[in-house]
mmCIF entry with sequence, helices, sheets and N, C-alpha, C, O atoms, coordinates in Angstrom:
data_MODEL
# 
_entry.id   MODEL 
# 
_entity.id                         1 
_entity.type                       polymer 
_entity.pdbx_number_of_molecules   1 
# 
_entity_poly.entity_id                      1 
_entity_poly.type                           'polypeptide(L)' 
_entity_poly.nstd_linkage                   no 
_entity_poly.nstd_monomer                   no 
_entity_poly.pdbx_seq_one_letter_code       
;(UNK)(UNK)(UNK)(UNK)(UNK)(UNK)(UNK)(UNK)(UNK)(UNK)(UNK)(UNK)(UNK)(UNK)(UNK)(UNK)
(UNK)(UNK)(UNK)(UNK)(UNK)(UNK)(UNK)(UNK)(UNK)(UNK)(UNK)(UNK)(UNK)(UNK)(UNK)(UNK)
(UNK)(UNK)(UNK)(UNK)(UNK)(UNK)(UNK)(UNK)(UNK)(UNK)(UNK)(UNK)
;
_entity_poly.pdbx_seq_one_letter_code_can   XXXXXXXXXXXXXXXXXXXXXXXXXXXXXXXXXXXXXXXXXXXX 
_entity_poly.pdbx_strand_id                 A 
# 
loop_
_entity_poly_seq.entity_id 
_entity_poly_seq.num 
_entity_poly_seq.mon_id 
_entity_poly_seq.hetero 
1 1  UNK n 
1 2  UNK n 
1 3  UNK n 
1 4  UNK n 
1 5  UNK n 
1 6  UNK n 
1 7  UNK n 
1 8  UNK n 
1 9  UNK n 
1 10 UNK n 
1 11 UNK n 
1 12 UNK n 
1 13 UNK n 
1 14 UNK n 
1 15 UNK n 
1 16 UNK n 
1 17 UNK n 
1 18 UNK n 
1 19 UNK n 
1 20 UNK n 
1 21 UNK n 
1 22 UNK n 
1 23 UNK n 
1 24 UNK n 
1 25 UNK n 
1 26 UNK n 
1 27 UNK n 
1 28 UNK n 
1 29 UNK n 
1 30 UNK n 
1 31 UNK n 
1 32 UNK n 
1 33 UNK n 
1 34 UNK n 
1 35 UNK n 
1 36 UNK n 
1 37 UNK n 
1 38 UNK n 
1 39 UNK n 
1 40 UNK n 
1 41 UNK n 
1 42 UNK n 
1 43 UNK n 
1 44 UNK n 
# 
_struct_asym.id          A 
_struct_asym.entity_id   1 
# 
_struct_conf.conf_type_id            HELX_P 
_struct_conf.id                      HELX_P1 
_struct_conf.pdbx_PDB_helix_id       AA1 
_struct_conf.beg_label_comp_id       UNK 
_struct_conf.beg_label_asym_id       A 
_struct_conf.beg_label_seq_id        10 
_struct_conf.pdbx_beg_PDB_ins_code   ? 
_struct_conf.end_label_comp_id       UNK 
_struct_conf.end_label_asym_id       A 
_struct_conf.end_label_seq_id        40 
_struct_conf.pdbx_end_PDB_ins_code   ? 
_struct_conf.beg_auth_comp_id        UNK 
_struct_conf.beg_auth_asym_id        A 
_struct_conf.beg_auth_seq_id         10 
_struct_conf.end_auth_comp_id        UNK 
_struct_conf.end_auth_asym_id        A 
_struct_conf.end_auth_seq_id         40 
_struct_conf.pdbx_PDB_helix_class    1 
_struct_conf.details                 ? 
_struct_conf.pdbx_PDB_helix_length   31 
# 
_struct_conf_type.id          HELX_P 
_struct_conf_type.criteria    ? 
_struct_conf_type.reference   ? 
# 
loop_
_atom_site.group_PDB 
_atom_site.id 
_atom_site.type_symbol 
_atom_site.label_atom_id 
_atom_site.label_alt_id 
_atom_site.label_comp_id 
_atom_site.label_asym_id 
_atom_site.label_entity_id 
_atom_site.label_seq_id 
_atom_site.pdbx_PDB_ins_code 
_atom_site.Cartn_x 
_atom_site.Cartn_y 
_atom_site.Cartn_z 
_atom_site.occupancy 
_atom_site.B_iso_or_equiv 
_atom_site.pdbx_formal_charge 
_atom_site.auth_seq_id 
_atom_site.auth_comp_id 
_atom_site.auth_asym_id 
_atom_site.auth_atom_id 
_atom_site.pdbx_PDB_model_num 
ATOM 1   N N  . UNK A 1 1  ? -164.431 44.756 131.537 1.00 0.00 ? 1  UNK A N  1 
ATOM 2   C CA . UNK A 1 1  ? -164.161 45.834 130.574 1.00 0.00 ? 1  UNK A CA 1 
ATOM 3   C C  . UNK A 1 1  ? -164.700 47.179 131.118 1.00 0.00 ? 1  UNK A C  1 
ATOM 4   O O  . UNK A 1 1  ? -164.038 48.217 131.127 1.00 0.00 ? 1  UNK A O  1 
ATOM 5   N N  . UNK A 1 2  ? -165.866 47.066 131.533 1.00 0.00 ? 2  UNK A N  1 
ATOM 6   C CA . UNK A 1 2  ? -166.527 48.111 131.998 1.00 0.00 ? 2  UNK A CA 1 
ATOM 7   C C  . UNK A 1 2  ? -165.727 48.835 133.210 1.00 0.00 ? 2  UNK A C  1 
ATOM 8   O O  . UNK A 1 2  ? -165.721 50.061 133.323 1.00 0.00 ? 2  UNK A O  1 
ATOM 9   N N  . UNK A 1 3  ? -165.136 48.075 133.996 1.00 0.00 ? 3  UNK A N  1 
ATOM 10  C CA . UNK A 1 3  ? -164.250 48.730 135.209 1.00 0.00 ? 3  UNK A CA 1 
ATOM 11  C C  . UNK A 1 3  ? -163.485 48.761 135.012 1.00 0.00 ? 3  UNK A C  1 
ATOM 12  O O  . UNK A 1 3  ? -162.824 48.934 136.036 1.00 0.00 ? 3  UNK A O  1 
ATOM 13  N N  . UNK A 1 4  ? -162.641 48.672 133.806 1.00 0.00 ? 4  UNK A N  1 
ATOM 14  C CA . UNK A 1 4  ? -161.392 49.544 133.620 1.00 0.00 ? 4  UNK A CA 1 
ATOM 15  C C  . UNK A 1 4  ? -161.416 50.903 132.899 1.00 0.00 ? 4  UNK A C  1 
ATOM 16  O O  . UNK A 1 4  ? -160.541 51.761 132.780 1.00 0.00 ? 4  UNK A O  1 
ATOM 17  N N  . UNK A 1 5  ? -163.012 50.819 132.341 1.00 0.00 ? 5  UNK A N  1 
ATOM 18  C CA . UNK A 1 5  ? -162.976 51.945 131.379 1.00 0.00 ? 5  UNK A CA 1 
ATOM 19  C C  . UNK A 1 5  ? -163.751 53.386 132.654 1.00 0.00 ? 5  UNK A C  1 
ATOM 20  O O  . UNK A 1 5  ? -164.039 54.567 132.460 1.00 0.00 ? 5  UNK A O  1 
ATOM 21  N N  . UNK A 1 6  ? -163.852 52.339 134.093 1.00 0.00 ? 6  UNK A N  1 
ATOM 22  C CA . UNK A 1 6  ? -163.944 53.592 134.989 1.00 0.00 ? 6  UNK A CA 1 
ATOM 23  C C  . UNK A 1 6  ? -162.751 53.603 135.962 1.00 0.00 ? 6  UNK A C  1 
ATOM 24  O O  . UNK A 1 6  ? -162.834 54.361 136.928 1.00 0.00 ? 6  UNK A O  1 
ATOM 25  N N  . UNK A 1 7  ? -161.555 52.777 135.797 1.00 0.00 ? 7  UNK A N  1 
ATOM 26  C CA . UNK A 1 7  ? -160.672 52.989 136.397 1.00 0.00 ? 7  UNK A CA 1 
ATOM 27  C C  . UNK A 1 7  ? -159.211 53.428 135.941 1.00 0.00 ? 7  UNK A C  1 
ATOM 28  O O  . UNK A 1 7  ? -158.242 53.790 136.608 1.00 0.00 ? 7  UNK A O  1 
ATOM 29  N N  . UNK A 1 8  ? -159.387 53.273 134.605 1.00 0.00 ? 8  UNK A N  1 
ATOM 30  C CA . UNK A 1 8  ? -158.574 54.368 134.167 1.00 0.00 ? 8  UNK A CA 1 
ATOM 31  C C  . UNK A 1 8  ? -158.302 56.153 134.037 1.00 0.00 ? 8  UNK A C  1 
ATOM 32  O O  . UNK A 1 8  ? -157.255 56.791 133.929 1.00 0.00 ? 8  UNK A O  1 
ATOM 33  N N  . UNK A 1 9  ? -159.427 56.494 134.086 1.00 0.00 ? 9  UNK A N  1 
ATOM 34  C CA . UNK A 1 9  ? -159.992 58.307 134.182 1.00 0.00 ? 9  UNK A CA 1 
ATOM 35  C C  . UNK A 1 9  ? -159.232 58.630 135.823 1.00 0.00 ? 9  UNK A C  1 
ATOM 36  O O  . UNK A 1 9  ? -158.600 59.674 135.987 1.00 0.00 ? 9  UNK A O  1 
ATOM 37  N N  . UNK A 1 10 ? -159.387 57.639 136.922 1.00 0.00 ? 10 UNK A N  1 
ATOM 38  C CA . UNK A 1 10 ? -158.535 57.817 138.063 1.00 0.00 ? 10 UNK A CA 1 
ATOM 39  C C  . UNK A 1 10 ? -157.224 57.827 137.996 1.00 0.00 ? 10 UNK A C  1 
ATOM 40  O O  . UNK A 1 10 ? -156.590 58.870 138.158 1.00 0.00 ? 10 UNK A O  1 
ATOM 41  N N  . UNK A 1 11 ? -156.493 56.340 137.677 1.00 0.00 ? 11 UNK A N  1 
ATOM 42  C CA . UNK A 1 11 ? -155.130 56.733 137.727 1.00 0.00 ? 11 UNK A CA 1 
ATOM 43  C C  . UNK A 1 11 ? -154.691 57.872 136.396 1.00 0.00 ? 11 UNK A C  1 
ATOM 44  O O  . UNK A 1 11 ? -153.482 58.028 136.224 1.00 0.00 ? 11 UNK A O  1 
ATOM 45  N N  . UNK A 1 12 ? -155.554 58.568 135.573 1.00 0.00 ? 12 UNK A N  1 
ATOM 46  C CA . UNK A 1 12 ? -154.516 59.235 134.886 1.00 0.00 ? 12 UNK A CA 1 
ATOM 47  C C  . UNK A 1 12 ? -154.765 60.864 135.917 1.00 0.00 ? 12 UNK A C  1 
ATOM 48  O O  . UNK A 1 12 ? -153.959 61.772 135.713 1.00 0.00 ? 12 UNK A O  1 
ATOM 49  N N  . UNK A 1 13 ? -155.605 61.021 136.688 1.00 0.00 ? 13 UNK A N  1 
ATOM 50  C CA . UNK A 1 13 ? -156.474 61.618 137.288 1.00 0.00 ? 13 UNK A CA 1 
ATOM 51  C C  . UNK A 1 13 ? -155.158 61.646 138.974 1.00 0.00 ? 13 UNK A C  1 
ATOM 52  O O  . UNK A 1 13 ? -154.611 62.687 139.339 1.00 0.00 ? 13 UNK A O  1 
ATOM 53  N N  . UNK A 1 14 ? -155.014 60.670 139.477 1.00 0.00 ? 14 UNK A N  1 
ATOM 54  C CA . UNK A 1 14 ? -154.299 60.879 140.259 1.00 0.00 ? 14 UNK A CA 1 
ATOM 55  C C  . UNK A 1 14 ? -152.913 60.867 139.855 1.00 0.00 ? 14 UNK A C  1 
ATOM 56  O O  . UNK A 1 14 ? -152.182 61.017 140.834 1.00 0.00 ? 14 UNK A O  1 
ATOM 57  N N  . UNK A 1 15 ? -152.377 60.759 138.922 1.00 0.00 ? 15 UNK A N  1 
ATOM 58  C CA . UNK A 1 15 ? -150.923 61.104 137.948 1.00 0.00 ? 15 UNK A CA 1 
ATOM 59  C C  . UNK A 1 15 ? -150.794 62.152 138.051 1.00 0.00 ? 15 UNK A C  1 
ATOM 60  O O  . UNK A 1 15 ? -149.805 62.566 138.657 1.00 0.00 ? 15 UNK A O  1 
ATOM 61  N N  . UNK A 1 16 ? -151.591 62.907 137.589 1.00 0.00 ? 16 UNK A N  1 
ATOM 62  C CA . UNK A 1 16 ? -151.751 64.695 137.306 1.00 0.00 ? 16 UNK A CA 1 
ATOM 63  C C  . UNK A 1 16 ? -151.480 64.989 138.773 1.00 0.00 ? 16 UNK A C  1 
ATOM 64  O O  . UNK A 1 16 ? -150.371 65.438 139.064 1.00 0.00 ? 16 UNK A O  1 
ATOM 65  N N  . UNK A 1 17 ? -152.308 64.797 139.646 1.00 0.00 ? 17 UNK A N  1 
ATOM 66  C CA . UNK A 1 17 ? -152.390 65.560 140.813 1.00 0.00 ? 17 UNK A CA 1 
ATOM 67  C C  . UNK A 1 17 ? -151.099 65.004 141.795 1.00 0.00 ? 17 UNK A C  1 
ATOM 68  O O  . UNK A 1 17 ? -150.617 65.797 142.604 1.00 0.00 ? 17 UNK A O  1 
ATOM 69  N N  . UNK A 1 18 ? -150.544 63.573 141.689 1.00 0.00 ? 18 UNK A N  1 
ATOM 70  C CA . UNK A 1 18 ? -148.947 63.593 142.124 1.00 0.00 ? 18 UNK A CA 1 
ATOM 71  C C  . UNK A 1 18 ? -148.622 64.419 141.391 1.00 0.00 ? 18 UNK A C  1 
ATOM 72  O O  . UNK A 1 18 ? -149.177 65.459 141.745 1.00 0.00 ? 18 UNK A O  1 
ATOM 73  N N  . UNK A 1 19 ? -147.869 64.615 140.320 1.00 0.00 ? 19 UNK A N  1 
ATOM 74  C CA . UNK A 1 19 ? -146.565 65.634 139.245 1.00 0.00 ? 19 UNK A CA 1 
ATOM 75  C C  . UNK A 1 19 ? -147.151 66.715 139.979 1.00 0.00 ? 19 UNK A C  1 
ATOM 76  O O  . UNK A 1 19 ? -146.389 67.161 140.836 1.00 0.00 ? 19 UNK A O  1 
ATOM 77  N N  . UNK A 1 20 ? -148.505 67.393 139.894 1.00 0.00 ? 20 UNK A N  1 
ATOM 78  C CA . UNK A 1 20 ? -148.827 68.364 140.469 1.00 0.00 ? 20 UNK A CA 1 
ATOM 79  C C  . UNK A 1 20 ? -147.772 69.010 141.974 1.00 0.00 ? 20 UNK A C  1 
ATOM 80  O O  . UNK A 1 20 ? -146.824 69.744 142.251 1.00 0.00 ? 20 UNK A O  1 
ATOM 81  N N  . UNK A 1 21 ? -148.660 68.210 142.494 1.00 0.00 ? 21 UNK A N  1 
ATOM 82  C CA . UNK A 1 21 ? -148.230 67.889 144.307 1.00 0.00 ? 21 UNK A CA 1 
ATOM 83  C C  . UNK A 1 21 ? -146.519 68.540 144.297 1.00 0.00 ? 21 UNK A C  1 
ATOM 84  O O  . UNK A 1 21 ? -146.025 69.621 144.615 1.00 0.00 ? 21 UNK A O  1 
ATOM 85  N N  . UNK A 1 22 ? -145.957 67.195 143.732 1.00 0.00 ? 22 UNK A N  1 
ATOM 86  C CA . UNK A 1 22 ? -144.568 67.264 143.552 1.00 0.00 ? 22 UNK A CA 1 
ATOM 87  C C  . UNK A 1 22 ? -143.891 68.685 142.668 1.00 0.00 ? 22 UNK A C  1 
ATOM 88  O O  . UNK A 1 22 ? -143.120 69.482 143.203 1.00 0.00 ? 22 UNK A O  1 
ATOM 89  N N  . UNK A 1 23 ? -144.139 68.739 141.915 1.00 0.00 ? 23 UNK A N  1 
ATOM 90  C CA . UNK A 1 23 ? -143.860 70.731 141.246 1.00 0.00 ? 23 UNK A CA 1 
ATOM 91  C C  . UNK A 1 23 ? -144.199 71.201 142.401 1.00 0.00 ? 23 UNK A C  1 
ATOM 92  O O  . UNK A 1 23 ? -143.139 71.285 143.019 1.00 0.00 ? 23 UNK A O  1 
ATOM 93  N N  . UNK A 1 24 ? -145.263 71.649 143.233 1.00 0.00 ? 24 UNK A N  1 
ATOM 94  C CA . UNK A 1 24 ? -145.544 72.521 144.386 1.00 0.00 ? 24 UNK A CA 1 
ATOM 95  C C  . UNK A 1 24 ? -144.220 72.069 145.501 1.00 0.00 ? 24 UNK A C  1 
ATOM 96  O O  . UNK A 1 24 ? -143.634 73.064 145.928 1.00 0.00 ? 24 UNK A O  1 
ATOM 97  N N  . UNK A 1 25 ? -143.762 70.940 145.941 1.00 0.00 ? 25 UNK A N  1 
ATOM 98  C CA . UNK A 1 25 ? -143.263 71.130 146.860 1.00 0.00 ? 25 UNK A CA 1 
ATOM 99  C C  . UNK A 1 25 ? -141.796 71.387 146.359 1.00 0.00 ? 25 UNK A C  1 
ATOM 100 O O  . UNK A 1 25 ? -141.043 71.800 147.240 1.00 0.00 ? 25 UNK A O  1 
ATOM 101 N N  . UNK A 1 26 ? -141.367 71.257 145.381 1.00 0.00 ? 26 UNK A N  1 
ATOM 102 C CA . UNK A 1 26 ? -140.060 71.185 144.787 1.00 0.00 ? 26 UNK A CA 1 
ATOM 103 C C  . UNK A 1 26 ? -139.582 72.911 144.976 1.00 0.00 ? 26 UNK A C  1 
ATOM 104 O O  . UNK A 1 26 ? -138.556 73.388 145.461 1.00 0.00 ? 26 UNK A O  1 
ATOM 105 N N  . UNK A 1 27 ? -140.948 73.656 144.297 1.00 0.00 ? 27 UNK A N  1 
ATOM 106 C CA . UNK A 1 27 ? -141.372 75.390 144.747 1.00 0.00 ? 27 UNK A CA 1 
ATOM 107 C C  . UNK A 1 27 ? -140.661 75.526 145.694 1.00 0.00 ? 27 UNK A C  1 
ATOM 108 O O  . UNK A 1 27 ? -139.664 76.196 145.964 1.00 0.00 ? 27 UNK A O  1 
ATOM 109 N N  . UNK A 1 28 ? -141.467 74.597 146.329 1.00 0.00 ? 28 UNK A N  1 
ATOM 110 C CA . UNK A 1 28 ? -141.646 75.397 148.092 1.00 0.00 ? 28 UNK A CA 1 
ATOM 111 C C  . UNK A 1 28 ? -140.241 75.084 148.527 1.00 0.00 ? 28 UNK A C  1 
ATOM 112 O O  . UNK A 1 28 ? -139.505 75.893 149.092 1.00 0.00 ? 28 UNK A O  1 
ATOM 113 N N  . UNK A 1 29 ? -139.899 73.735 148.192 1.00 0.00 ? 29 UNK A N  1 
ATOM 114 C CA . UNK A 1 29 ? -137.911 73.410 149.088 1.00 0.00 ? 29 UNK A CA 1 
ATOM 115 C C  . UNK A 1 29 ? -137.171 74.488 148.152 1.00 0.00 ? 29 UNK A C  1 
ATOM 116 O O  . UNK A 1 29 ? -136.387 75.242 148.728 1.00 0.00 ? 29 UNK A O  1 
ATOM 117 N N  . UNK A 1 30 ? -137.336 74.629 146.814 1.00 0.00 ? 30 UNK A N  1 
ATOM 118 C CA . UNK A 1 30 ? -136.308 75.911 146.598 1.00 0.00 ? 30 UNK A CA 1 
ATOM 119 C C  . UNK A 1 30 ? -136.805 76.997 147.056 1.00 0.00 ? 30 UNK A C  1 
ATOM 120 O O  . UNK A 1 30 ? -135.796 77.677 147.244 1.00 0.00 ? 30 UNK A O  1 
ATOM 121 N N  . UNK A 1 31 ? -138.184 77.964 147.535 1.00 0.00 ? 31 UNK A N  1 
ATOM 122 C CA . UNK A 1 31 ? -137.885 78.545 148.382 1.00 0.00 ? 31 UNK A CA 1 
ATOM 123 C C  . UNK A 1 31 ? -137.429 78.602 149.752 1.00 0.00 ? 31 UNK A C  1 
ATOM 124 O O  . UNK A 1 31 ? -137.236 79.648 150.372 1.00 0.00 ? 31 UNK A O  1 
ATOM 125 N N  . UNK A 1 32 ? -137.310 77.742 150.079 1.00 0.00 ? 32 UNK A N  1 
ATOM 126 C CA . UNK A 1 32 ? -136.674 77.655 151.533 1.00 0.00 ? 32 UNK A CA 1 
ATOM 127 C C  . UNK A 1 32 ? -135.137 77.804 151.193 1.00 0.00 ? 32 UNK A C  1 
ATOM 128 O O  . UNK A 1 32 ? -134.467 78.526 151.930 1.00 0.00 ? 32 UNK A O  1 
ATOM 129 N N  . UNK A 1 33 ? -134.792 77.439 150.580 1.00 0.00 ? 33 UNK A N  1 
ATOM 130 C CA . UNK A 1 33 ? -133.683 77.476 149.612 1.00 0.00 ? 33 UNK A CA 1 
ATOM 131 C C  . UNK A 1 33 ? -132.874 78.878 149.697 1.00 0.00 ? 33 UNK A C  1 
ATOM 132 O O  . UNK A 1 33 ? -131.818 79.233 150.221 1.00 0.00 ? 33 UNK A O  1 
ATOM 133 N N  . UNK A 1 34 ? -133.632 79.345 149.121 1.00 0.00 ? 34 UNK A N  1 
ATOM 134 C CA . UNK A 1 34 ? -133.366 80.519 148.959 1.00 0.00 ? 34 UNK A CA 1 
ATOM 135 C C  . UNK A 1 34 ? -133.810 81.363 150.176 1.00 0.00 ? 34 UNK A C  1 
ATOM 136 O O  . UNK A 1 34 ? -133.157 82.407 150.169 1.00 0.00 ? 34 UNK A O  1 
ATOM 137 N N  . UNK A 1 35 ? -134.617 81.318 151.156 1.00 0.00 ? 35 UNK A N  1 
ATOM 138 C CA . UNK A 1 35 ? -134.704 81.990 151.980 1.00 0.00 ? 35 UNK A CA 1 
ATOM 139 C C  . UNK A 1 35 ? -133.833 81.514 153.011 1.00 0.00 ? 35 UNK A C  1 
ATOM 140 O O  . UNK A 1 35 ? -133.502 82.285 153.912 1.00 0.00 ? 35 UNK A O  1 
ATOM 141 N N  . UNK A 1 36 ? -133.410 80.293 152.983 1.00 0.00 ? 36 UNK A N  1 
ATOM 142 C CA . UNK A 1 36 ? -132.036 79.835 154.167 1.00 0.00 ? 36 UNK A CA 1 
ATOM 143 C C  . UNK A 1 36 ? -130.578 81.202 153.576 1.00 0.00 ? 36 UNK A C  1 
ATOM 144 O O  . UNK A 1 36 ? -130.023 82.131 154.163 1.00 0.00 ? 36 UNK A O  1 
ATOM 145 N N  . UNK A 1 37 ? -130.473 80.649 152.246 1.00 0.00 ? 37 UNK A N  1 
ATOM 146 C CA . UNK A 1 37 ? -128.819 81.377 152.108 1.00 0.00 ? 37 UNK A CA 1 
ATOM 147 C C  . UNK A 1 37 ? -129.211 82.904 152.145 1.00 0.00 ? 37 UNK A C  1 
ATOM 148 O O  . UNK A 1 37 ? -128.361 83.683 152.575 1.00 0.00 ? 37 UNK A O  1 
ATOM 149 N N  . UNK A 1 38 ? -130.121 83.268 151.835 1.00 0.00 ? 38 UNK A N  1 
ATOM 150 C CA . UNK A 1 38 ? -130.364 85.174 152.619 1.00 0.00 ? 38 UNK A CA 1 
ATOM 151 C C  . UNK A 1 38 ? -130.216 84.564 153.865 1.00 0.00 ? 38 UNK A C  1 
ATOM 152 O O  . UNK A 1 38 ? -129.033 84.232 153.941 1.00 0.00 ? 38 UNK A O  1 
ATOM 153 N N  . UNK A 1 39 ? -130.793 84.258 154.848 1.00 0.00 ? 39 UNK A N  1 
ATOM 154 C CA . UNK A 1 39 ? -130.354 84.304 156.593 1.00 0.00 ? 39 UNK A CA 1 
ATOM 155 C C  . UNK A 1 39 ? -129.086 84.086 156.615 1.00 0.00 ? 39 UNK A C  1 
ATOM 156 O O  . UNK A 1 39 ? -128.593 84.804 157.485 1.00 0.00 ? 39 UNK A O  1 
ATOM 157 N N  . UNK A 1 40 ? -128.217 83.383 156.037 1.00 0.00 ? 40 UNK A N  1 
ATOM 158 C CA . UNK A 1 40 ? -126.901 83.340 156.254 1.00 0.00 ? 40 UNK A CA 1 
ATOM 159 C C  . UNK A 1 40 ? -125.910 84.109 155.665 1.00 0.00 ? 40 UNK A C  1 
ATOM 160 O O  . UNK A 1 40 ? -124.768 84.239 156.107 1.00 0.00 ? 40 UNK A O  1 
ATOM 161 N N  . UNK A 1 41 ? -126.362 84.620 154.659 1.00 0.00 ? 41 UNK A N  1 
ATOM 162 C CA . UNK A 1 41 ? -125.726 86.025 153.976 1.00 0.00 ? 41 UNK A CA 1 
ATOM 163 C C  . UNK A 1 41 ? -126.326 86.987 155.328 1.00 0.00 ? 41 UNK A C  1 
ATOM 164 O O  . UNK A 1 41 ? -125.480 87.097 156.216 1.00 0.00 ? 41 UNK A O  1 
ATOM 165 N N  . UNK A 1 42 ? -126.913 87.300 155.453 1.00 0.00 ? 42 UNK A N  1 
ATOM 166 C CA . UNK A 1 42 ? -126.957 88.184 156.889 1.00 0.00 ? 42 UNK A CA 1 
ATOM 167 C C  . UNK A 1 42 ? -126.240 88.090 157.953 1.00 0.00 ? 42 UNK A C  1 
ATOM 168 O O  . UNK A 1 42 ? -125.577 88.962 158.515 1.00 0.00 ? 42 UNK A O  1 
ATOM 169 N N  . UNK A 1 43 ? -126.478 86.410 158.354 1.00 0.00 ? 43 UNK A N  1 
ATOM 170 C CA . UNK A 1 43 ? -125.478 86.676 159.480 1.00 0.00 ? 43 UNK A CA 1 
ATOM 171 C C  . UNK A 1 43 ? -123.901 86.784 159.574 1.00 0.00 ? 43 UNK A C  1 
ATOM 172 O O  . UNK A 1 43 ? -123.220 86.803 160.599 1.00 0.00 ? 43 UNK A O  1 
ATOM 173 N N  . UNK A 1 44 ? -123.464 86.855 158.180 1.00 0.00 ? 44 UNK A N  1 
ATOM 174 C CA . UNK A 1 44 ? -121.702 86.985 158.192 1.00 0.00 ? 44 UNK A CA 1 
ATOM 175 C C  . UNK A 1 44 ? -121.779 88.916 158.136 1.00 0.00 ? 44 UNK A C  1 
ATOM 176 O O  . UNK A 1 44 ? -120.739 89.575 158.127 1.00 0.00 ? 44 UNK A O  1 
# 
């Protein structure tokens, strides 16, 4: 009982910080995103 009531505070603990993680890189591929189709709007 006792080690779940210290191993639960982790996985909700590393939940947060995946979704986290994942929002940041989702950011980051739509900016690339968006900074790819400007380079190619330039080069036409």
């Amino acid at each position: 009982m006792f080690s779940v009531l210290i191993f639960v505070p982790f996985v909700v603990y590393f939940t947060y910080l995946a979704r986290k993680v994942s929002k940041t890189l989702e950011r980051i591929d739509r900016r690339q995103d968006i900074i790819e189709s400007k380079d190619e709007a330039g080069k036409e």
